[in-house]
N, C-alpha and C positions, 0 to 999 in steps of 0.2 A: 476500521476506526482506530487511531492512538489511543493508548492506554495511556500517555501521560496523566490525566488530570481524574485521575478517581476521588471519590469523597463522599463519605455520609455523615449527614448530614441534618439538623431539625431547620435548617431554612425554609423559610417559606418561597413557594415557587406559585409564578403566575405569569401566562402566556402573554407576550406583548401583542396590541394590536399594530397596522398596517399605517396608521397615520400616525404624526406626530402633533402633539399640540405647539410645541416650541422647538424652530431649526435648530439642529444642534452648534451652529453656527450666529447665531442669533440671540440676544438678552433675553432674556424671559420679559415677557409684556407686566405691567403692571396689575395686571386682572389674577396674575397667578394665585391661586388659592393661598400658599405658603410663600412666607420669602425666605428660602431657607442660609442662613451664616453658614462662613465659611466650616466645613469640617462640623456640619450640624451636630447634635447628638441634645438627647432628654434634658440635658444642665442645659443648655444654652434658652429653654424657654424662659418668658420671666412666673414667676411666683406663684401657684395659685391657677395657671394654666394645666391645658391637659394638650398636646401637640398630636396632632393629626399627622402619625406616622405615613397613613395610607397616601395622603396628599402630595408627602414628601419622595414616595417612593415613584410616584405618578411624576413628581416633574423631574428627578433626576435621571428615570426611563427615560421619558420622551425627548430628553434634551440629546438622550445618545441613538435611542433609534432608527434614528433613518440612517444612521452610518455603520448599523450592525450590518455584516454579510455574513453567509453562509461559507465556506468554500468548499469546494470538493477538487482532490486532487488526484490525476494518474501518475504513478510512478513507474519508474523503468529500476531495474535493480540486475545485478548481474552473479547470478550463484547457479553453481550443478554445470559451468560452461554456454548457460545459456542466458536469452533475453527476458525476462520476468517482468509482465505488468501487473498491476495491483491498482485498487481504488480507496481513497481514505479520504476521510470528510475532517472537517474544518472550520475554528470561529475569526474573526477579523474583525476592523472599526476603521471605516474609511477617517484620516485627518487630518487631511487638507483639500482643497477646494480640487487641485488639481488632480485628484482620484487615487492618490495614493493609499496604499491600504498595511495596517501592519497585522502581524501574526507572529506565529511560532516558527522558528527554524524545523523544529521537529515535524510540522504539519506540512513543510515542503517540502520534506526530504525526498533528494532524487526523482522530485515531480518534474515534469514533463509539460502536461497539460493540464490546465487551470480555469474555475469557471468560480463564479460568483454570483452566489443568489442573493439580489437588494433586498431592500427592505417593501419593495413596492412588487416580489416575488417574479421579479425578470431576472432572468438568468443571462450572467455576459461572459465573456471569453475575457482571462487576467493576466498577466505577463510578469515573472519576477523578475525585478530590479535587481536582488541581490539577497544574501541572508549571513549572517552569522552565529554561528554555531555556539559557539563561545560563550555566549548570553542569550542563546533561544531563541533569536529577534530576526525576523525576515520583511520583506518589502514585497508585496504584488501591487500591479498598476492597474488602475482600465480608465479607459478614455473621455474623457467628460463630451468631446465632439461626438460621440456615438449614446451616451445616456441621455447625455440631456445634463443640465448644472446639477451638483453633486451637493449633498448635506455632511459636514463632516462634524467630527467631535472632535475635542481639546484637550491634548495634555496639559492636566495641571502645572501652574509655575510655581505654586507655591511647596514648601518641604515640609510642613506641619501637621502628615498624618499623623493621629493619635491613637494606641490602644485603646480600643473600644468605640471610634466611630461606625460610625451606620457604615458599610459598603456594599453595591451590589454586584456581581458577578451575572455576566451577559452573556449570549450563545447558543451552540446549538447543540448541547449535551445527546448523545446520543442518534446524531442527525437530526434531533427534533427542534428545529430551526426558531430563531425569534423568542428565546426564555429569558428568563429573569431572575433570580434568585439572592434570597437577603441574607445578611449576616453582618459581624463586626470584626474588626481590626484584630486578632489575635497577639502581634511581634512585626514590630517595623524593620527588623533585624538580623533574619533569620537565615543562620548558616547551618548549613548541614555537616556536621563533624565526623571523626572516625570512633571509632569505639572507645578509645583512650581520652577523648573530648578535648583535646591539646590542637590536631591539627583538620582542615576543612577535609571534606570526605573524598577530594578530588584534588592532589596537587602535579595530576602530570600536566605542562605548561606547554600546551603546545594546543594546534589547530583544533583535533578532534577531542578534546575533554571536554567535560561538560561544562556545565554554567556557574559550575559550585570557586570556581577561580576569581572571577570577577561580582559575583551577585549576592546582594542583601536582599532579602525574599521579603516580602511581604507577605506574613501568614495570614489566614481568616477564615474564618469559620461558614460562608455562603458554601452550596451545594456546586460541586461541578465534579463533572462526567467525562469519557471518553466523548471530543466533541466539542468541550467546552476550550480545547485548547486555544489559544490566539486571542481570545474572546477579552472584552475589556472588563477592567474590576472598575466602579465608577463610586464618586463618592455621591454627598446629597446635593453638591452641585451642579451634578451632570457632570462630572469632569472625570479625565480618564486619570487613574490613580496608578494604575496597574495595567498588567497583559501577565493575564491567567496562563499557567504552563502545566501544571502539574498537582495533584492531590492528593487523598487516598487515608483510611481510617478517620473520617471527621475535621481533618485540617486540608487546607487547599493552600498555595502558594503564587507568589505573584509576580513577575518583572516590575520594580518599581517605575514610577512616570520618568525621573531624571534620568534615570539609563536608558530606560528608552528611545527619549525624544534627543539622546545623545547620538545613541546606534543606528535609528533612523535615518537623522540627515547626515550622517558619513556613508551610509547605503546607498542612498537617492545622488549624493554628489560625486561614489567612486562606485558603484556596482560590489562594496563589499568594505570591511573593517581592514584598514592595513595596521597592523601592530607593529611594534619593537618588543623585543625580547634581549633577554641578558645571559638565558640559558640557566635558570634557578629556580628552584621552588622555593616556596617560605612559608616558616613556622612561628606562631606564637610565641612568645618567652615564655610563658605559666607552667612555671615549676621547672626551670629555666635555671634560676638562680639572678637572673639578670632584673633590672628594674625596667629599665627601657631599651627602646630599639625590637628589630625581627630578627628572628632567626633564619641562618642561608641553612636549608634543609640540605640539600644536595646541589651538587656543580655539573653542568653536560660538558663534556672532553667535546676538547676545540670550541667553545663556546665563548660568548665577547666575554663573560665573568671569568672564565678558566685563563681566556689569554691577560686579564688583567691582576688576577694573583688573586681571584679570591676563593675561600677554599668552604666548603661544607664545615660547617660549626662556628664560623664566622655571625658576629650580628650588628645586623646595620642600624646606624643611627642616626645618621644625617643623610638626605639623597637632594642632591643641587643646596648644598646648606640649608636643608627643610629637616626640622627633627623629625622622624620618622618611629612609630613602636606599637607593635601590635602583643597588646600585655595578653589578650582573648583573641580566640579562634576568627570572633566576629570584626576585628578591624584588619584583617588580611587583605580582603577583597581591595579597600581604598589607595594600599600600596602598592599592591600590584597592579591596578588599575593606572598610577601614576607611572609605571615603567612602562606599561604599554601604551599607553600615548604621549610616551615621547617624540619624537621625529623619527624616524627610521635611521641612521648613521650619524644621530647623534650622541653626544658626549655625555654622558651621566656620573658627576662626582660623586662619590660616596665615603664617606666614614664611617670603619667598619671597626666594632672590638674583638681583638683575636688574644684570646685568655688572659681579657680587663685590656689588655695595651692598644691603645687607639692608632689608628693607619687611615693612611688616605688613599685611596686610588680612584682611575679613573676608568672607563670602561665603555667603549662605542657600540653602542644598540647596533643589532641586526634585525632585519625583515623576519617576524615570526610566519614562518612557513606555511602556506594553505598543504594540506593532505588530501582533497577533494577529486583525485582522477578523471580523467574523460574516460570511457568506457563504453566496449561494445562485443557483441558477440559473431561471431563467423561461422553461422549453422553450417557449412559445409565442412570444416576443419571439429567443429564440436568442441568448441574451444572460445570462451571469453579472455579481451586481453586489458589491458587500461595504461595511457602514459605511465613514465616514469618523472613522479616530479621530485623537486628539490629535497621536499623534505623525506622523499620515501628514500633518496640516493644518500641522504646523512643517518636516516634513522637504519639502512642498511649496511652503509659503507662500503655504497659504490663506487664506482671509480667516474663515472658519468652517467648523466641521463637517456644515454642512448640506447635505444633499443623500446620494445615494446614487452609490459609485465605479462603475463600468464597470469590471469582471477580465478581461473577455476577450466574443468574440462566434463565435459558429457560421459558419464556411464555407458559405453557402448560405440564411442564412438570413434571417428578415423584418430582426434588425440590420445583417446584411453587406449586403444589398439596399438599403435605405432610403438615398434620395440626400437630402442627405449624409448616410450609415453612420455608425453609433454604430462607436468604437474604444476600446480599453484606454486610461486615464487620463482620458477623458469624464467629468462629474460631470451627471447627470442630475436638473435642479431641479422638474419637472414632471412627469405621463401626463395624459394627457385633461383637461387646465386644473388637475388636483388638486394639489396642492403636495406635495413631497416633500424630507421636511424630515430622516429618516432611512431605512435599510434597511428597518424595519416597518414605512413611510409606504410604499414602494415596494411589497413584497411586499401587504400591505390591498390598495392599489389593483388588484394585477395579478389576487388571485385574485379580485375583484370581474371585472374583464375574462373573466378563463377561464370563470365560471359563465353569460357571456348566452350565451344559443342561440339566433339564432346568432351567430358573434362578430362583433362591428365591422369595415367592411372596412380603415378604416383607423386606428391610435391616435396623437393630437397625441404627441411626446415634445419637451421641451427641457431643450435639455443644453448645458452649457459647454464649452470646451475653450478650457485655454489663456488664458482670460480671457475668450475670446469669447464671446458670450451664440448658441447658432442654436436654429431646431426642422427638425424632421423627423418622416416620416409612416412609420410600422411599419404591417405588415401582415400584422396575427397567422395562424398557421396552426397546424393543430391535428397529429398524428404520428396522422391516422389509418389503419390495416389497410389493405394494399391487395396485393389479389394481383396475381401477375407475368401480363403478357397471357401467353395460349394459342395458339399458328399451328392455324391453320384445320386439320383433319385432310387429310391427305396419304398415299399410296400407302407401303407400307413392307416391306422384306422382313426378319425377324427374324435377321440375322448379325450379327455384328462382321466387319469387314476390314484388312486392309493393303492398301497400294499394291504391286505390285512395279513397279519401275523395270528400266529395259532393263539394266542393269549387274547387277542381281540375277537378273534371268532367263538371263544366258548362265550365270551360275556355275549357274544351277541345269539347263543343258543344253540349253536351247532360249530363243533370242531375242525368239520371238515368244509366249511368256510374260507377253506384257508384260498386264497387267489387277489384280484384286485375289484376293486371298487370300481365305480363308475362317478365321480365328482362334477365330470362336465362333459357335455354332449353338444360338441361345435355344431352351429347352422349351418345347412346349405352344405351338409357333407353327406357322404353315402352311408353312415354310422344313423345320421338322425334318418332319412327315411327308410332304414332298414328297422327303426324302431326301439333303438338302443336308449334306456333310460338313466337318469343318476338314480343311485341308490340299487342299479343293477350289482351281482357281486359275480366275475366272472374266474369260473375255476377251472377252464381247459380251452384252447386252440386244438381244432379238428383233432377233439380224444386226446392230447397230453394235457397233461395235469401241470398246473400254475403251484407252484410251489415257494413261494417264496418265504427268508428267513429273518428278515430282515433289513432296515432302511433303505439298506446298500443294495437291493435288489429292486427300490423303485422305479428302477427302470426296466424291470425283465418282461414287462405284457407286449412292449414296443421295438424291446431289440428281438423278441420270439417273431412277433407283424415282420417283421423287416425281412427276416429267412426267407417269405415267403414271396410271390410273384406279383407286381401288380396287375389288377384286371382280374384275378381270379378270386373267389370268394375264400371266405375264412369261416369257417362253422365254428362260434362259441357257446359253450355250454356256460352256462350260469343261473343264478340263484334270483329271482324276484318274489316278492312278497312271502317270501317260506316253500315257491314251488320251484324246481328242476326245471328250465326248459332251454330249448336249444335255438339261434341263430344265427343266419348265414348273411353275413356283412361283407360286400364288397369291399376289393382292397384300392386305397386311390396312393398315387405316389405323396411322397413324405413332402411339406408343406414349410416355406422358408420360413426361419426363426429371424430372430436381432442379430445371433453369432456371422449369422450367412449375408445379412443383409447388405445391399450397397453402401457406400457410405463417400464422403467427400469433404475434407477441410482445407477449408478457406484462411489463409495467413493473413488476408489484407483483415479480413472482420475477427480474427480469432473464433472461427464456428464453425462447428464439425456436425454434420448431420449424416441421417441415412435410411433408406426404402422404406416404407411405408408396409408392413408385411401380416400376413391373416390374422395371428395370433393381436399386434397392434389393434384391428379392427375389433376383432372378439373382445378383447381386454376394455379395451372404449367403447362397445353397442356403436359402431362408426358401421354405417352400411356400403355399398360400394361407391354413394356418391363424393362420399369423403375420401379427397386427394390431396397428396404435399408429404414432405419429407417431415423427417421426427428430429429433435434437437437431441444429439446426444452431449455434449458440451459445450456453452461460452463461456470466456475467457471473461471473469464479472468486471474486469479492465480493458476490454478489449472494445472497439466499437459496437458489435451487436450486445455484448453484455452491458454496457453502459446503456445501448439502447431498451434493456429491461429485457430481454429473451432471454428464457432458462430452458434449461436440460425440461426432456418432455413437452416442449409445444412442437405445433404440427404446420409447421408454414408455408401456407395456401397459398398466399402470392406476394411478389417483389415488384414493388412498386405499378404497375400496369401487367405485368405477366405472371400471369396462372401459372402456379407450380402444381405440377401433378404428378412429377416422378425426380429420380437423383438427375440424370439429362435435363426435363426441362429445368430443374434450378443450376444447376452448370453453367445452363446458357445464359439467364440470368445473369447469373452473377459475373459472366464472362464482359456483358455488357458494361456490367457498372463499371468493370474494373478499367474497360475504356473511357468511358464517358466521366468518370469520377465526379459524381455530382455530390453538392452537399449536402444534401439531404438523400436521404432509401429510406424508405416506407414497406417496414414488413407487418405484413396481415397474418397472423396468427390465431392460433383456435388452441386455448386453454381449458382445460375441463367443456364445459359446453357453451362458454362465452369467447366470441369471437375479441381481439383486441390488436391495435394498431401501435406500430413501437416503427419509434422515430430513432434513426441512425442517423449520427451528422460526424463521416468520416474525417480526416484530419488528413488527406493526399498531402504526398510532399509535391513542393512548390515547382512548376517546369523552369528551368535557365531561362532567360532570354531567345537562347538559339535554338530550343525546342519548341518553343513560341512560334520563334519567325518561321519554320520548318512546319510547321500545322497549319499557319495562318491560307486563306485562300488565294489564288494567284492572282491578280489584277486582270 
C-alpha cells in the first residue's frame, strides 16, 4: 500500500453501505431529510435550531457512493537489473457518465494492470488514460458497455470552500474498502515551504518533481490512511471538493476541485498534461526588498529564459502585460501555473527588474520534457535497460537520443561478470555488430539472441560511458530448473534430539547424563518399533560415549548414525525413568529434507514449489494420503500471488488434475501454459481447511498470423 496519505486523527469513521439513496448524478429528491446550502456548516441553520449533523453526513455520502472504487494495482519497476512486480491498493471516484475515473498519479505509478472494486463490489479490469505527476492527478477508464450505466459524482463549480466547513474524506484506507470519515476545512491554501519559509519546498521545474510547483492544498483534518489516496474529499453537498493525496501527524491534504477538473480533461483529450516551460524556478520577494513582482531563483543553460537574457536575481512583474507578484510562498503556484499553460512555442512577454531598472523581453516557451522511460529487463544479459528520452539527453548532455540506457545490472550476472561490466548510466550503442539506435533496436536484437538454441557463448556489446567509446563480451545464460544435489544415502535413526550439556544433567540429578535427548520419536520408523521414547536420554552408540559440549554439537548423535552401515543395528545405551538400559535399533537410510527436496519455478505464475517430503508430513500429522507440492514462494504480484497462495500451502490439484508429486504439477502446468485459459483453479489445503484460489492470467495477445496458423484447416 502507499504511504502517501497517513493521519491521526479524532474524525469520526463509519462504514458505507452498498446502496445509495440519491444517484450521485441526480438532485436529491425532495423527501431528503436535510436540505443542505451550499458549503453547509452549524451558522447556516436559522436561530434556535439544533442541525441534524448525522442527516447531513447520510446525504453527502450517498450522493458520492456509488462512484467510490477501490483500485488495486500491479506494478512493474525495474531495479537490481531486473523485472520487479509488486501490488498496491487504491481509492478513485468515478465522474462522468462515461466511466472515467480519477485518482493519484502516485497510486498508478508504473502500474501495469488495473482492476476496480464498484461499489456494488464487482470487480472490473481499468485501463489508464494518462497521469500527471506534477499535480498527483491520474485518469483510469472502464467501460460502461460491460458494467452496465455508471453513477458518477461532481466536481464542484463553485471556489467558496471555507475554513471550517464540514468535509468528508472517502476510501479505502488501509484496503478497507467503502469508508468514510468526517472533519473540517483546516487552510484553503496550503503550501509546503522550505525551512527558511521564503521558498515552496519543491522548486526543481521539471517532469518528475512533485506537486508542491503547481498545488494549493487543501488542508483538513478527516482521517485518512495508506489507501485513502485518490479517494475524494466531498463537501455537504455531495460534491467533490478535493482528491485526497497525502497526510500524516493529524493533518491530511488535498488536490483542490479546480485543478483537478482542469488536469482531467487535458488527460482524457491528450493521454497526458503537455506543458511549456521557460527553464526557471521562482521565488517569493519576502524579505526580498522588493514590493511586487517574483523572483527568477535560478536560469537552466540553453534554456528559452537563458536564450532571452534573463538572468537569476531578476524579478518579474508583468508576464503578457499581466501584473504578476508572489509577495508569500503561497501565490507561487498561480504563476507558474500561467507559464505552463501557455501554448507550447509561444511567445511570452515579460517585464522584468534587474537592480530597480525595468527591461522588456521576450522569451518562446519550450515543451516541458516528460522523464518517464520505457523500460525492461533482458534476464539472459542480467541487465535492465530503458530509452533515452529528451529530457534525460538535456539533463545529461548527450549528444543524442540514440542508443539504449543501462537501469541497473544483476548481482552475479553475465553484465556484472563481463570485464569490463556493463553499469547504470552505460549507454549501449551496439549487440553482436547490430546498431542500436533505440530501446526496440535493443530488445529486436536480444530476443533474436534468446531464440538460437543453443545460445552464443559469447555476445559483442558496446557501450559508452562517460564519453568513452569500450566493448565487451556477455555471456548469456539461460534461469534453467535445477534441482538441489542429494548426499548419497546414509545410516539414520528416526528421532529428533537435544544435547544435554553437563550443567543441565546435574539439575537434572545425575552428572553423567551427559548425551542427547529423545524430543520426538517419528512414526512408521524402525526407532518407534524398536521402542524408543521422548524423554529417553541416550549416552553411548554400540559402548562410545556421547559426549557433547555444547550447541554446536547438536548434531553429533546423527552424524556418529551416519559412520555407521545401513540395515545393521545400532546398540544404544541410555537412561529412562532413572534406569540404565540398552537398545538395539535398526539402522534405515537418511530421509529427504526441504534442502534436498524437488523443487520447480514457474515464470509464467511467479511460483516456486517443491516435494512433498517425510519430515512435511510428520510436521502436519499429513498421513500418506496426503499428496501435492509445498508453496515455497509467490510472487504477492504475480498471478498465483494475486490469486491469494502463500508460501506453505500444499497444492493438491490444478484445475481438473490431481497433483501428487513435482512431475504430475509440471505437467500441469505444462498444460495451461498451452492452453492459456483465463481462469486456473488451484485447490489448496492450508492448515487443515481445504481452499480454492482463482488465478485469472494476463497471457499476452497472439498476432493475427499466430491466429491464422492455429485456427483449423477447412
Amino acid at each position: 500500500m502507499h504511504t502517501h496519505a497517513f493521519a491521526v486523527s479524532l474524525a469520526v469513521s463509519t462504514l458505507l453501505g452498498c446502496a445509495a439513496t440519491a444517484p450521485a448524478n441526480e438532485t436529491a429528491p425532495e423527501t431528503t431529510p436535510l436540505e443542505v446550502a451550499p458549503n453547509h456548516t452549524l451558522s447556516d441553520q436559522p436561530a434556535g435550531t439544533t442541525p441534524d449533523i448525522r442527516d447531513a453526513i447520510s446525504f453527502a455520502r450517498d450522493k458520492v457512493a456509488p462512484a467510490l472504487v477501490h483500485i488495486r494495482v500491479v506494478s512493474y519497476s525495474y531495479y537490481g537489473g531486473k523485472e520487479n512486480k509488486s501490488q498496491s491498493v487504491g481509492s478513485g471516484t468515478i465522474f462522468s457518465p462515461e466511466g472515467y475515473i480519477v485518482t493519484n498519479a502516485h497510486v498508478v505509478n508504473d502500474g501495469r494492470e488495473f482492476k476496480v472494486t464498484l461499489a456494488d463490489k464487482r470487480e472490473i479490469p481499468a485501463k489508464l488514460i494518462g497521469e500527471d505527476p506534477m499535480t498527483d492527478l491520474a485518469v483510469l477508464k472502464i467501460d460502461p458497455n460491460e458494467t452496465g450505466p455508471l453513477q458518477n459524482a461532481s466536481f464542484t463549480t463553485s471556489d467558496n470552500l471555507q475554513v471550517g466547513d464540514y468535509v468528508l474524506a472517502m476510501g479505502s484506507p488501509f484496503a478497507l474498502s467503502r469508508s468514510v470519515t468526517l472533519g473540517i476545512v483546516s487552510n484553503t491554501e496550503r503550501v509546503f515551504t522550505s525551512s527558511s519559509g521564503d521558498d515552496l519546498a519543491d522548486q526543481e521545474f521539471d517532469f518528475n518533481s512533485s506537486p508542491e510547483v503547481f498545488t494549493q492544498w487543501i488542508q483538513h483534518d478527516a482521517l485518512i490512511n495508506p489507501g485513502n489516496s485518490g479517494g475524494p474529499l466531498v463537501n455537504m453537498k455531495g460534491e467533490l471538493v478535493g482528491v485526497n493525496a497525502r497526510g500524516g501527524a493529524g493533518m491530511s491534504f488535498a488536490i483542490p476541485a479546480a485543478l483537478a477538473r482542469n488536469i482531467t480533461s487535458r488527460i482524457i483529450k491528450d493521454g497526458e498534461v503537455i506543458r511549456s516551460t521557460l527553464g526557471i524556478s521562482l521565488k517569493s520577494i519576502k524579505r526580498s526588498g522588493y514590493d511586487d513582482g517574483i523572483l527568477v531563483n535560478s536560469v537552466d543553460d540553453d534554456s528559452p529564459a537563458a536564450k532571452a537574457g534573463i538572468h537569476a536575481g531578476d524579478v518579474i512583474v508583468k508576464l503578457n502585460d499581466q501584473p504578476v507578484s508572489a509577495r508569500f510562498p503561497e501565490q507561487i503556484p498561480a504563476v507558474a501555473r500561467a507559464i505552463a499553460d501557455s501554448p507550447v512555442g509561444s511567445t511570452i512577454n515579460l517585464v522584468v527588474l534587474r537592480d530597480h531598472d525595468e527591461l522588456s523581453v521576450s522569451a518562446t516557451t519550450e515543451r516541458l520534457l516528460r522523464n518517464d522511460p520505457d523500460e525492461a529487463a533482458l534476464r539472459l544479459f542480467g541487465l535492465s535497460a530503458s530509452q533515452i528520452t529528451d529530457q534525460i539527453v538535456r539533463a545529461w548532455r548527450l549528444d543524442s537520443n540514440k542508443g539504449a540506457l543501462v537501469r541497473g545490472v544483476t548481482s552475479g550476472g553475465p553484465a556484472g561478470l563481463a570485464e569490463p561490466s556493463l553499469s547504470y548510466g552505460d549507454i549501449i550503442r551496439s549487440i553482436a555488430s547490430k546498431p542500436v539506435d533505440s530501446l526496440k533496436d535493443l530488445l529486436d536484437i536480444y530476443k533474436d539472441i534468446a531464440n538460437q538454441d543453443p545460445l552464443p557463448e559469447y555476445v559483442l556489446v558496446e557501450f559508452e560511458r562517460r564519453g568513452s567509446n569500450q566493448i565487451t563480451l556477455l555471456k548469456p545464460r539461460r534461469d534453467k530448473p535445477h534441482d538441489p544435489p542429494r548426499e548419497i544415502p546414509k545410516a539414520w535413526i528416526g528421532v529428533a534430539t537435544q544435547p544435554i550439556l553437563r550443567t543441565l544433567a546435574e539439575q537434572l540429578g545425575d552428572k553423567d547424563l551427559v548425551g542427547f535427548r529423545v524430543t520426538r520419536v517419528y512414526p512408521k520408523t524402525d526407532a518407534a518399533t524398536a521402542g524408543l521414547m521422548v524423554g529417553d536420554i541416550i549416552t553411548a552408540i554400540n559402548g562410545d560415549r556421547l559426549n557433547p559440549r555444547g550447541m554446536q554439537d547438536a548434531g553429533m548423535f546423527q552424524r556418529q548414525i551416519r559412520k555407521l552401515n545401513i540395515g545393521e543395528d545400532a546398540n544404544l545405551t541410555l537412561t529412562r525413568e532413572g534406569e540404565s538400559i540398552a537398545v538395539n535399533v535398526p539402522l534405515e537410510r537418511t530421509r529427504i529434507g526441504e534442502d534436498e527436496a524437488l523443487r520447480d519455478t514457474n515464470k509464467d505464475f511467479e511460483l516456486t514449489v517443491r516435494e512433498l517430503t517425510f519430515f512435511d508430513r510428520d510436521e502436519n500429522r499429513w498421513d500418506d494420503t496426503i499428496q501435492g507440492v509445498i508453496v515455497v514462494n509467490a510472487d504477492n504480484a504475480g498471478w498465483a500471488g494475486t490469486a491469494g497462495i502463500f508460501m506453505g500451502d500444499l497444492i493438491q490439484r490444478i484445475n481438473n488434475t490431481e497433483i501428487t508429486d513435482i512431475k504430475s504439477y509440471r505437467d500441469a502446468m505444462d498444460v495451461i501454459a498451452k492452453d492459456q485459459p483465463e481462469r486456473v483453479t488451484f485447490v489448496v489445503l492450508r492448515g487443515q481447511r481445504t481452499q480454492f484460489k482463482f488465478a485469472e492470467p494476463s497471457w499476452k495477445p497472439k498476432t493475427a498470423e499466430e491466429t491464422a496458423k492455429e485456427a483449423p484447416k477447412p
